[in-house]
N, C-alpha and C positions, 0 to 999 in steps of 0.2 A: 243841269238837272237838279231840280230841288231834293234835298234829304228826303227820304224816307219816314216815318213817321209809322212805328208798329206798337198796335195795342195787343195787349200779354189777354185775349180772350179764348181766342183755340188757333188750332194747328195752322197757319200760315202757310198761301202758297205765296212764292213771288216769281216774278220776271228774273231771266239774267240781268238786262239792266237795272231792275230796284238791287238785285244782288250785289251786282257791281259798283253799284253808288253806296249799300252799303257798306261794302267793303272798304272804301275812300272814305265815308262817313269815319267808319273806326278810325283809318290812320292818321286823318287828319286830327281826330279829335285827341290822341297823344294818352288816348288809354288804354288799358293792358284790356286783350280781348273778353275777357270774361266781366271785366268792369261793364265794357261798351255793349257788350251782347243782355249782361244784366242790364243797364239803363234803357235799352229798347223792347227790352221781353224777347227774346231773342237765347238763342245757347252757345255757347261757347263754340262747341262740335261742330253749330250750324257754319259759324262765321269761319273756321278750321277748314270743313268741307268746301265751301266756296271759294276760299280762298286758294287752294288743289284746283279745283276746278277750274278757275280765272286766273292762272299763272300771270298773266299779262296784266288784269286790270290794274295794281298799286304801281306798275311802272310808266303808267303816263301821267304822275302825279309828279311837282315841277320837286329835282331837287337840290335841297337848301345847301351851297357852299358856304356855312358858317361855323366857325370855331365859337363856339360858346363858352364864356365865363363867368361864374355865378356874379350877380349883384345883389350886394349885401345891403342896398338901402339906395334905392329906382330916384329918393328925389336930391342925395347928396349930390351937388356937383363935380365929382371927383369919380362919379362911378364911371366903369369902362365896360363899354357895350363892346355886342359882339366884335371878332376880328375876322373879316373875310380873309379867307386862304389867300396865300403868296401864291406866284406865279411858281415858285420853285416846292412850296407843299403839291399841285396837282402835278408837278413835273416830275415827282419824284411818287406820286401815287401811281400815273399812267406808267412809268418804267417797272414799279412793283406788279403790275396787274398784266403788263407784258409778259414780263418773265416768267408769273405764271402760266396767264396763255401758251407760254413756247411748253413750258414743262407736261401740261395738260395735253399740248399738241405731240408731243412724243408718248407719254404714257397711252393717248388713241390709239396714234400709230404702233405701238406694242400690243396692244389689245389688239389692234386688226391684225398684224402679221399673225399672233396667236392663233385667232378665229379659223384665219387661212390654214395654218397649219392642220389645224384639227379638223378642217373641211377636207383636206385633202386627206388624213389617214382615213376619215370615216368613210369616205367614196373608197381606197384601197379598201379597207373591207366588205364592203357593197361587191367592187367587184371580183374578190375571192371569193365573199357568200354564193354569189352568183354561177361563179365557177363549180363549186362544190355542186352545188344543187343540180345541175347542169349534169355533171360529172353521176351523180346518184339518177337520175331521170334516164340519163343512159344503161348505167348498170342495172335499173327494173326494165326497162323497155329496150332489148338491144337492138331491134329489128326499125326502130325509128327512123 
């Protein structure tokens, strides 16, 4: 899909797809959103709000496994471009990202036993309210 292209004249409707492209327009272009949202007329909030909105769209954009190091002068011969990641830098990011996972996957499971817990006292009072009332509907009406 080609960019977007927005002129600062009045209020703007768009598409999810122009929203979504440009959404990718910012990221790709490596400016801080209120830069990018000023250079198209656009607001800051606007590109905030889409962005909530389209959780998914900046994750099918390719990404870059590069260690970057500044180059202090592009045409000396001596300069060193990027270094792509070792086998053992992602080996050792996927083992961090696990172990979180495991920890997030227990802290769920705590949070759900909770939920369960509390599901079950609030039904116990459900059904002693229940009782009670029950209990009072007889003592007005005993002939029931």
């Amino acid at each position: 899909m080609a960019k977007v292209t927005v002129l600062k004249t009045q209020r703007q409707s768009f598409t999810d797809e122009e929203r979504i492209q440009l959404l990718k327009d910012w990221k790709e272009s490596g400016k801080t959103m209120r830069e990018f949202a000023q250079s198209r007329g656009l607001t800051a909030a606007s590109l905030h709000q889409w962005r909530e909105r389209y959780p998914n769209a900046l994750s099918t954009l390719p990404i870059k496994l590069v260690q970057s190091t500044p180059i202090s002068d592009p045409h000396a011969s001596n300069t060193q471009l990027p270094t792509p990641f070792t086998t053992e830098d992602v080996t050792t990011e996927v083992e961090e990202l696990n172990t979180r996972i495991m920890e997030l996957e227990q802290t769920n499971r705590e949070v759900l036993d909770r939920v369960k817990k509390l599901t079950e006292e609030i039904y116990g009072y459900q059904k002693t309210f229940g009782r009670v009332m029950f209990q009072r509907e007889m003592e007005r009406n005993p002939g029931v």
